[in-house]
KOLMILO-448843 format. One record per residue (C-alpha): x negated, y, z negated. Coordinates in steps of 0.1 Angstrom, whole numbers, plus 5000, padded with zeros to 4 digits. Layout:
XYZ...
# end
This chain:
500050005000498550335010499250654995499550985015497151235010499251504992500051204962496251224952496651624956494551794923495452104905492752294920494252144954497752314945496552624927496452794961499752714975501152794941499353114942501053234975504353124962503853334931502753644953505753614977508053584947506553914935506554094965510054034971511054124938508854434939510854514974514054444955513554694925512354934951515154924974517854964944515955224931515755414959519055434965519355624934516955874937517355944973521256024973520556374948518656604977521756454999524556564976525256904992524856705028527656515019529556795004529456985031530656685055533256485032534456805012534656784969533456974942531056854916532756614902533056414938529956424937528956314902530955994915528955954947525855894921527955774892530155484911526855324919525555394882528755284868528854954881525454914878525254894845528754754837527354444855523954464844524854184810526653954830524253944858521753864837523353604825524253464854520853424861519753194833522952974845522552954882518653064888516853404894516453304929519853234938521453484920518953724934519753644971523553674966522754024950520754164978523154035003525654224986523954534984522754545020526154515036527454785010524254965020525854975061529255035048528855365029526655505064529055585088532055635056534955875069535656015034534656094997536755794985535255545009532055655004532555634961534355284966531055134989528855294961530255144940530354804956526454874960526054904922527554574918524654444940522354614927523054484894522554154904519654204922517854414890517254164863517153864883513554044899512254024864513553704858512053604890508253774880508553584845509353254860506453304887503353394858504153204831500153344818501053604794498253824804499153764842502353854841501954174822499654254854502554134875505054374857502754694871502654574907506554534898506754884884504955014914507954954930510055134913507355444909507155454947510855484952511255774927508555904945509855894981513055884972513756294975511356345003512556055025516356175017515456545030513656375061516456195065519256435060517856625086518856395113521956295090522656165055523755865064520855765073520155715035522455435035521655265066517455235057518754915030518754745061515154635071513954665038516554365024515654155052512254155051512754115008515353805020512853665043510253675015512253534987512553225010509253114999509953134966509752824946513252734931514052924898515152694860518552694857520452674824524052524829527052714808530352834812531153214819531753444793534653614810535653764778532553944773532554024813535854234817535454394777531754484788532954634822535854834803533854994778531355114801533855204827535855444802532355594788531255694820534655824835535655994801531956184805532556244842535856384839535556594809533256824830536156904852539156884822537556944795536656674765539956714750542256654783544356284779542656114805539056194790540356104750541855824765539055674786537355734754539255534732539555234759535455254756535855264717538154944716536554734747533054774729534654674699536154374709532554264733530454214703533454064686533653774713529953734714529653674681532553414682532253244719530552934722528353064753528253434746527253664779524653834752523653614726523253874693520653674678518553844704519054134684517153994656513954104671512954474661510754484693514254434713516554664698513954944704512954834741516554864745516855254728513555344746514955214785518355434774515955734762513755744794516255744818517856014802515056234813513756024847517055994863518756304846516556574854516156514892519856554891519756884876517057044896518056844932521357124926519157364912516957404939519457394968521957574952520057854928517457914947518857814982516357544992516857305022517256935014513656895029512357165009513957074977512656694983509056854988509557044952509756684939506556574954504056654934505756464902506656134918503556094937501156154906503555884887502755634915499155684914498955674873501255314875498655004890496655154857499655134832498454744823495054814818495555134793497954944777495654654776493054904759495255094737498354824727501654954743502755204715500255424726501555504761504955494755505355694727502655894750504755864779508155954761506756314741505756384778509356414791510256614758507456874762508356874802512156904792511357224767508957384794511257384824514257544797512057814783510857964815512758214832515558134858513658364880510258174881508958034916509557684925506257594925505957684889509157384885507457144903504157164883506257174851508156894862504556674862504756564827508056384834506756204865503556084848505855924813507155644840504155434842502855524805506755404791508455144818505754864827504354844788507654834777509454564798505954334794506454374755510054274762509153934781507053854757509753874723512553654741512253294752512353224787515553064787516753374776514853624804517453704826520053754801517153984782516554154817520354244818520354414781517754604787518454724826521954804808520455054783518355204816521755254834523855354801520955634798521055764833524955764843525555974811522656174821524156274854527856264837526856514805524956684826527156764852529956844825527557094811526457274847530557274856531257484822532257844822529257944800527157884837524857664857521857804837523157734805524457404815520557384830519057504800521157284773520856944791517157024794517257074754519256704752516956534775514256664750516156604717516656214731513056154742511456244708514156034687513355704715509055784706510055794668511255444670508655324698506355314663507855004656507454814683505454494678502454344695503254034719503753724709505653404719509353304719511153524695514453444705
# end
């Protein structure tokens, strides 16, 4: 009886092919987080575009950002769980898919509604797509010192969309802005024709936590509406107190059912770890600042001080293109320094940035903005990558999609009321200055409380939960 070749195969044989498996894996998860994350920073320089062609005040277009936002993180839990139960990879793939066709229906979108509704049908893709990436990077370097290198390279792709996002939506929006929808395209199939070389991803078999789905979806569907609408009626209107309250009593009920269900969505032991809870208030506290601020100064720039789309993209520049040179280093200075030194680093950054840009004059040049607005660029690399490796390393890896989904929540929590409080505040009689200047203020107030608690966060260590 003779035996093939690959049967006597060694280790050292298969290290290669195993290798290239693990790069494709993180290249296509890389593309993933990049091509979600783009399509949230590059719709804010398009928001007049799309005013001036589908019509609607500020709220509209606090929607056109927020539907995606809303979903997104409404999702985020059970998408995460769903890819401990059916694999990252699969669950990945379906999630891309989604996003991609949303991607060509919100293009050529005849009105504000259809546009909101295909937003928000991208959010639900995207929310798929986001934790199952990480999921897929932990799976693919199970080395612990590996995989915190592998959660840079993942960052990077994230970095690189903040930072292109806003110039390649002004590019774009010159031809039209619906060309911001339609550039999902090649970017999803190249990531899909990628992730087919991607070894298959564990799967943990349970039943679905509906419960927990449609409580979870309420809660953050009234919290973002309620903010969203209160900017246009006011925080005591019906519909705002009421959206309220539905968010008050869905939350209430979600942890009720996941500490009673027999296969909870979020299990709330993984609450037990300290290192958790304040990954999860430090991913709420930096978007806050990263996703918030562009927000405010993308209708700042076009509308205060009459900037182009391009122009106003350009502004952006010099902030997201320093943050994705400083983020291939993030591993290494956290390597060198533990990761409570650049985050908490990384997080008074956006507060001293936030206090800057309110105490300078309305009247200042742009290009004193754009420098100012540095500090917030550079807290991305210094806060996200050290962060999210910490996190991977405090839950078990049974548990990393699911862990993946309550953090990504927290991101998405913190940026959708960013762009919802802060649009209430710019739509407010007392003026777009003083909305500017008091959500600048907030941003700051948020950031310092997150670095506070980043002092407790613990070094690595194995299977916590």
């Amino acid at each position: 009886m003779t035996l093939t070749a690959s049967s006597h195969r060694s280790p050292e044989a298969g290290a290669p092919e195993t290798d290239r498996h693990a790069t494709a894996t993180l290249v296509a998860a890389v593309l993933g987080f990049f091509v979600i994350t783009l399509d949230a920073t590059i719709v804010n320089v398009a928001l007049p575009s799309i005013r001036d062609a589908l019509g609607g005040g500020i709220t509209g277009l606090q929607w056109v950002v927020d539907g995606y936002t809303m979903m997104f993180a409404a999702l985020l839990l059970s998408a995460g769980s769903l890819s401990d139960r059916i694999g990252a990879r699969k669950a990945f793939t379906g999630g891309l898919v989604l996003f991609v066709v949303a991607s060509v229906a919100c293009g050529p979108a005849p009105s504000l509604p259809v546009l909101i509704a295909a937003r928000v049908v991208q959010g639900i893709g995207a929310a798929v797509t986001m934790p199952t990436s990480m999921a897929l990077v932990r799976h693919a370097f199970p080395d612990p010192a590996r995989r915190a290198r592998a959660v840079g390279v993942w960052a990077m792709g994230g970095a690189v969309a903040a930072a292109a996002g806003p110039v390649l939506g002004g590019v774009l929006s010159l031809v039209s802005w619906r060309m911001i929808f339609w550039i999902n395209l090649p970017v999803g199939i190249l990531t899909l024709l990628l992730l087919a070389r991607a070894p298959h991803s564990p799967t943990r078999p349970a039943p679905f936590d509906w419960i927990g789905q449609i409580t979870a979806i309420l809660a953050m569907g009234g919290l973002t509406f309620g903010a969203i609408e209160a900017g246009a009626a006011g925080f005591t209107a019906p519909q705002v107190l009421s959206s309220f309250a539905v968010a008050v009593v869905a939350l209430a009920a979600f942890i009720t059912a996941q500490a009673n269900v027999a296969h909870p969505m979020v299990p709330l032991t993984l609450f037990r770890s300290p290192t958790v809870v304040v990954a999860t208030g430090i991913g709420f506290a930096f978007m806050v600042g990263f996703y918030g601020l562009p927000f405010l100064f993308s209708l700042s720039f076009q509308q205060q001080h009459g900037l182009s789309a391009l122009t106003a993209g350009i502004a952006f520049l010099p902030m997201m293109l320093l943050s994705a040179c400083l983020t291939p280093f993030s591993a290494r200075i956290a390597e060198r320094t533990g990761p409570r030194v650049p985050v908490i680093t990384g997080l008074t950054l956006i507060a001293a940035g936030s206090i800057a840009l309110a105490a300078v004059p309305a009247s200042v040049p742009v290009w004193v903005t754009a420098l100012l607005l540095i500090p917030i660029g550079l807290s991305g690399p210094l806060v996200m990558p050290p962060t999210t490796a910490l996190l991977l390393e405090h839950v078990a890896a049974h548990h990393t999609g699911t862990a993946s989904g309550v953090f990504n929540t927290s991101r998405q929590i913190g940026g959708a009321l960013a762009v919802a409080v802060f649009g209430a505040l710019l739509s407010d009689s007392a003026g777009f200055e003083h909305g500017l200047r008091l959500s600048l203020l907030l941003a700051a107030a948020v950031a310092l409380a997150a670095a506070l608690a980043a002092s407790r966060m613990g070094a690595p260590r194995r299977g916590d939960t």
